[in-house]
N, C-alpha and C positions, 0 to 999 in steps of 0.2 A: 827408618823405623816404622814398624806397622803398627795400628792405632791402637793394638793392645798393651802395645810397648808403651806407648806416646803415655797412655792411662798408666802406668805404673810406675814410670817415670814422673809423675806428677803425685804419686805418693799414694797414689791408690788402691788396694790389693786387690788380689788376682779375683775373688769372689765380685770385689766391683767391680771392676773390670769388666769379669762376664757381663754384669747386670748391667752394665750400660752399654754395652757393644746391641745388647736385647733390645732395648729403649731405642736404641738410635734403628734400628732393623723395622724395628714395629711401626717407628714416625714415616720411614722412607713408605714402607709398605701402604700405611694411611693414605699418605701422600699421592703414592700412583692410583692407587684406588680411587681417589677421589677425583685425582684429573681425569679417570676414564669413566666414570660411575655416569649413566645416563645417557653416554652415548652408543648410538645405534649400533649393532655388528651390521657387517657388510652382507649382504644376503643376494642369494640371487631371485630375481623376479623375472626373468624368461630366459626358457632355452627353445631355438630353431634353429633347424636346418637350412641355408643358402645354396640354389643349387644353379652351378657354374658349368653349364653342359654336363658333361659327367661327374665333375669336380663337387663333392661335397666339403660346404665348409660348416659349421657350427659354431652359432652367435651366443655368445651366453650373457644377458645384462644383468645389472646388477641394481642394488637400493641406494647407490651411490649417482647421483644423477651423470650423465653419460658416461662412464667407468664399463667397459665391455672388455669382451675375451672375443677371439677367434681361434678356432681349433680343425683340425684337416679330418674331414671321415669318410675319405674321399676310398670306394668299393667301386670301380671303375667297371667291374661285370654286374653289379646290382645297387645300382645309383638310387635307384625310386624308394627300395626296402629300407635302405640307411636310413630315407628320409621319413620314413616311416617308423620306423625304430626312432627318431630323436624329435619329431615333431608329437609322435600319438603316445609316445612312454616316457622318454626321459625330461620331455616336456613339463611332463607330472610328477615326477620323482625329483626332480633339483629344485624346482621354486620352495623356499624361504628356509631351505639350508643355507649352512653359512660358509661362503665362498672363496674364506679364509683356509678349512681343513678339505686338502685337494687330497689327501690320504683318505681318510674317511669317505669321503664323496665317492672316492674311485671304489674304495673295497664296497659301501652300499650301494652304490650301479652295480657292478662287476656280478652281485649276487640276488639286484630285484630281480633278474628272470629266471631263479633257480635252477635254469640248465646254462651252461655258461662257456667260453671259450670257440667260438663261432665266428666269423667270418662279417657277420651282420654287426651282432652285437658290438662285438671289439671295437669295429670302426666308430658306431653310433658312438661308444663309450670313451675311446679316443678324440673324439670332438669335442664333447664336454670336459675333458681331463685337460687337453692343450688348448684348451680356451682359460681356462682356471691359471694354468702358469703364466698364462698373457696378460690376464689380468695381475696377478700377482709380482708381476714385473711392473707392471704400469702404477703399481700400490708403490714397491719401491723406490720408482725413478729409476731402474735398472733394467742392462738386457736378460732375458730371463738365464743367460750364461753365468751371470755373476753370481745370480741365485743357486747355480750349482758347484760352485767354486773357483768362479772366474777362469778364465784363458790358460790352455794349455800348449797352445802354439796360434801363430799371428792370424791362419785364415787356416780353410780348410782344402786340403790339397784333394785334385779329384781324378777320377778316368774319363775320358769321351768312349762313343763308341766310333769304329770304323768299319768301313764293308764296304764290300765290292763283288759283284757277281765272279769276276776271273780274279786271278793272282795282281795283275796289271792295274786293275781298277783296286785292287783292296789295298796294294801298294801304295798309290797315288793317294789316297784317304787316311792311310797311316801319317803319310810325308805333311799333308796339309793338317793333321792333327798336331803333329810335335812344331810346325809354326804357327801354329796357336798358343802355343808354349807347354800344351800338355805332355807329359813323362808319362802317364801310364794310361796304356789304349787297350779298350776291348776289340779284339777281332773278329769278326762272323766274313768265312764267304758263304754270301746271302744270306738268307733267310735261317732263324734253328733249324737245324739239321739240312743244309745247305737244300733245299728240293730241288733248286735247278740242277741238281748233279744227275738227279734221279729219272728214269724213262713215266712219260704219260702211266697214271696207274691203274690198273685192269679195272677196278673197282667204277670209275665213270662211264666205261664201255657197256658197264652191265647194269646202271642207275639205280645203283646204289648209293645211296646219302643224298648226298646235296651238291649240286655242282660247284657250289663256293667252298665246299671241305678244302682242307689243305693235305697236304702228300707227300712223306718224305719215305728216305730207302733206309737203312743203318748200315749198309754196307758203302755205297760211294762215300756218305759224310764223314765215317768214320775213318776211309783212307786218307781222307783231305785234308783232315785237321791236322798231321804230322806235318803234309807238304807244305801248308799255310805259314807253321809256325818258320819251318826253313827257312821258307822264303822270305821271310817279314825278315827274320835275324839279317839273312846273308842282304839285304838290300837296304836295311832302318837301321842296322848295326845293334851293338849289343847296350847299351844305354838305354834305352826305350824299355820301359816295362810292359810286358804281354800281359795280357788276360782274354780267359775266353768261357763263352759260356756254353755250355752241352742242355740245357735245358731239358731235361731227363729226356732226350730224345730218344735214347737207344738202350737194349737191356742192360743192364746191372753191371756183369761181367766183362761188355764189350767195352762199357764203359771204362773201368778198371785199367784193360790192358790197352787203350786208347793214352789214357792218361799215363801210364809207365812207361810210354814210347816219346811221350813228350820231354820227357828228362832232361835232355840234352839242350834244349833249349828254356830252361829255368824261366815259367811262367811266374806272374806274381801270384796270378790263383787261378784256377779253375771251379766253372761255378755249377754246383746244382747238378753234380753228376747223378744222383738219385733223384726218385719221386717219393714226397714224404712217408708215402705209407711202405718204403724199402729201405727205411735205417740202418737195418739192421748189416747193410752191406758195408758201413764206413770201419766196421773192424776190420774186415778183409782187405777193403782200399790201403786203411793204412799200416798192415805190416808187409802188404807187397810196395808202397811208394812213400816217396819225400817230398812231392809237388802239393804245395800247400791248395788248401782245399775252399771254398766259399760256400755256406749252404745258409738254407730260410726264409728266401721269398714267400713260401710258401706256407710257412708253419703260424697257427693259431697258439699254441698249448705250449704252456712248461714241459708238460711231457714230450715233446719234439724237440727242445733244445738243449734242456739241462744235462740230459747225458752226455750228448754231442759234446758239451762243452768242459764234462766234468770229467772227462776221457778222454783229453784231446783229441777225439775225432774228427776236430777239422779247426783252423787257421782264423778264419772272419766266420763272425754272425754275420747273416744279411736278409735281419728279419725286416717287413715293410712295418714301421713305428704303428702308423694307424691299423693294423690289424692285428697288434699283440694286445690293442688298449691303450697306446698314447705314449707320453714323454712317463710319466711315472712306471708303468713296466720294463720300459724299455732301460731309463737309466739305470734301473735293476740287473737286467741282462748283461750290460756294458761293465757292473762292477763283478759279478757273476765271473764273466770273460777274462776280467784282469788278473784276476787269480789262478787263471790255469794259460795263461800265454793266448788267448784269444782277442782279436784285435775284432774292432767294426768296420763294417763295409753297408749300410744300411741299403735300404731299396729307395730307389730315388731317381722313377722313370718319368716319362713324361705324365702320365696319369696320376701322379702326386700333387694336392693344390701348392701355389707357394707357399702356403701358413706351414702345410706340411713340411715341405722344404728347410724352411726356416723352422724348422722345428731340429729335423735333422742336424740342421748347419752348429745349432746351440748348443746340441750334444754332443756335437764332433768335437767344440771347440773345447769342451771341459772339462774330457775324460782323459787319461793317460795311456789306455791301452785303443786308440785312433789306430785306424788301418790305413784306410781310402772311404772316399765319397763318390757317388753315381752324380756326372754331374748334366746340367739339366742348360734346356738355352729355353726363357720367358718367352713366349710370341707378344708381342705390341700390343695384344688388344690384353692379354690376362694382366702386361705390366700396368695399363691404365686402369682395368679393373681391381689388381691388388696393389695398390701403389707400397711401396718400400720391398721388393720382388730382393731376394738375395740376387747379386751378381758375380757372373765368373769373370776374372782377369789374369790370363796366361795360365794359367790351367787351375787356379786357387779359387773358392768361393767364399764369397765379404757377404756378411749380412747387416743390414740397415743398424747402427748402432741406437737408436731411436728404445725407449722401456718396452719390455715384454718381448714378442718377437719379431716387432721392429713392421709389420704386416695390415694395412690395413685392406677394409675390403667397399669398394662401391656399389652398394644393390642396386642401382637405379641402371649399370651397366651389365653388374650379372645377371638381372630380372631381362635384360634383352640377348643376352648366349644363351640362357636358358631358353627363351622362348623360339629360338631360331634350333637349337639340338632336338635329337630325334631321341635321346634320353636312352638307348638300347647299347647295353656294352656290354656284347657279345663275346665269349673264345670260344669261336670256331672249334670243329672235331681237325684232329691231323692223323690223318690215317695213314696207311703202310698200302704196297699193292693192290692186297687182297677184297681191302676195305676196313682190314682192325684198327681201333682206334689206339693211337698213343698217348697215354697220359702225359701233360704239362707240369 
């Protein structure tokens, strides 16, 4: 019996009734009022930049005495700008907002620099956003996974990469991937767009560029990648999931009829067969093939994805989280995707901090529409630096069960990678014979 019953049953009428359901509402309401009246909201009182050789991380504290966030705004070709962006701006824009509303926070970042959707900004703005959910997990006593609907499967399953300059060698790296216990391998022979297939290019003969340019053909890599996949199949057997990534190496269309030869050998995806500013191709891709598709490393803007995605033009997002804006854009994208059959595969290379990582890992674990994860091996010295580093075991990655995202960070050992890096992260031009440059 519900308490309106309980009162009527007790001889009451329905007019009392109301009036005292009102009474009891009004005292509860007094009540919390009163136990919260006077004390402080949670505010933040500094945000900086930590900078981990090229790894940008973002501290964010708070008016709660030691209560902090960490957050990844890690811009691996422009390390110094990020840091510039979150030490000389957003530095100024977050103190003594309240570190509670990470919606609000992100939409007033998103729009202090009135031009918006960049490559800089996002990242800067992405450190601050995933330092906020870190915090906001540590407020809870929870991983910040629970805070998005707890677990939707035990760990996160991942790909490695493999390569090998010949067939033989890429073989062997396959073989030694699956006992590791990974199921799904990306394949590269050598480098994107295989260069060692390709002859010395005219372009250095005649000192043009820079001698460290890099140099690929489209015509060898593009015969290779059918033989690759053969051989993988006929040698690693049909168990093994493929993936491979084309890294807009080659034009549009070669691309296209590249990928429609691969059929026979049912990749899990192919990635990045376009350059962002050539979308307009994935209609064409997909009423000539069925070979599911992976795109978005690359993409800043809504308007790069939402079509893609509201079209089924392609299979996996595989935006990098810290250059859309963070874990709050992102978990956006991921519910975005689930409504039109689009799974995740986020970016998650080596130039990722672990916070980022563990950023990724939370969201894999949450969401329903889970693809695959890029998966990643800690070197020794970032695990001491970031202690609680997600780990892989037999091709799954576990994140630190620990509040928030489980990530913490040692400045007294990142203040010494920083000081020992050369701070420059560079992408090189990849030219074709002649000398033209090919877009990445």
């Amino acid at each position: 019996m519900n308490r309106r019953g309980m009162l009527l049953s007790l001889g009451i009428g329905a007019a009392g009734a109301v009036q005292a359901l009102a009474q009891e509402k009004e005292k509860l309401a007094d009540r919390y009022a009163g136990a919260t009246r006077g004390l402080p909201r949670l505010k933040i009182t500094k945000v900086k930049c930590i900078r981990v050789s090229n790894l940008n991380v973002v501290k964010v504290e708070t008016s709660e005495a030691g209560l902090y966030g960490l957050g990844c705004a890690t811009f691996q070709q422009r390390p110094m700008v990020v840091q510039t962006a979150v030490d000389e701006y957003l530095s100024h824009f977050a103190p003594g907002r309240d570190a509670d509303n990470i919606e609000d926070l992100w939409q007033g970042a998103y729009t202090s620099s009135y031009w918006r959707n960049g490559p800089v900004l996002n990242n800067a703005l992405s450190g601050l956003d995933q330092a906020l959910w870190d915090i906001k997990g540590k407020r809870a006593n929870m991983p910040v996974y629970q805070l998005l609907g707890g677990k939707c499967r035990f760990a996160v399953d991942c790909y490695t990469h493999c390569g090998g300059r010949n067939l033989a060698d890429l073989e062997q790296s396959v073989k030694q991937g699956l006992a590791r216990g990974f199921r799904h391998i990306r394949i590269q022979l050598g480098g994107y767009g295989s260069p060692q297939l390709s002859r010395e290019p005219h372009f250095k003969e005649h000192d043009f560029g820079l001698p460290s340019d890099g140099f690929t053909e489209p015509g060898p890599y593009l015969r290779s990648v059918p033989k690759m996949f053969e051989h993988i199949r006929q040698t690693c057997g049909d168990e093994v999931e493929l993936l491979h990534d084309i890294h807009e190496r080659v034009p549009p269309v070669d691309a296209i009829l590249m990928i429609k030869q691969l059929e026979p050998y049912r990749p899990f995806f192919i990635e990045d067969p376009f350059p962002p500013e050539q979308n307009g191709y994935f209609q064409m891709l997909r009423r000539q093939t069925s070979v599911p598709i992976a795109m978005g490393e690359l993409f800043n803007s809504p308007h790069e994805w939402v079509g893609l995605i509201a079209e089924r033009l392609i299979d996996f997002i595989r935006v990098h989280i810290s250059q859309v804006g963070g874990l709050t854009p992102a978990r956006k994208i991921a519910a975005l995707g689930e409504w039109f059959g689009v799974r995740s595969a986020w970016h998650g290379p080596g130039d990722v901090s672990p916070v980022g990582h563990a950023a990724n890992a939370h969201l894999d674990l949450a969401i329903s529409n889970f693809g695959i994860q890029e998966a990643v091996n800690f070197s020794q010295e970032l695990q001491e630096i970031f202690p609680g580093c997600p780990r892989i075991e037999n091709g799954y990655m576990y994140v630190n069960e620990a509040p928030g995202f489980g990530v913490d960070i040692n400045e007294q050992l990142a203040a010494k990678a920083r000081a020992s890096a050369s701070g420059q992260g560079l992408w090189n031009p990849v030219r074709r014979r002649d000398g033209s440059q090919i877009r990445p």
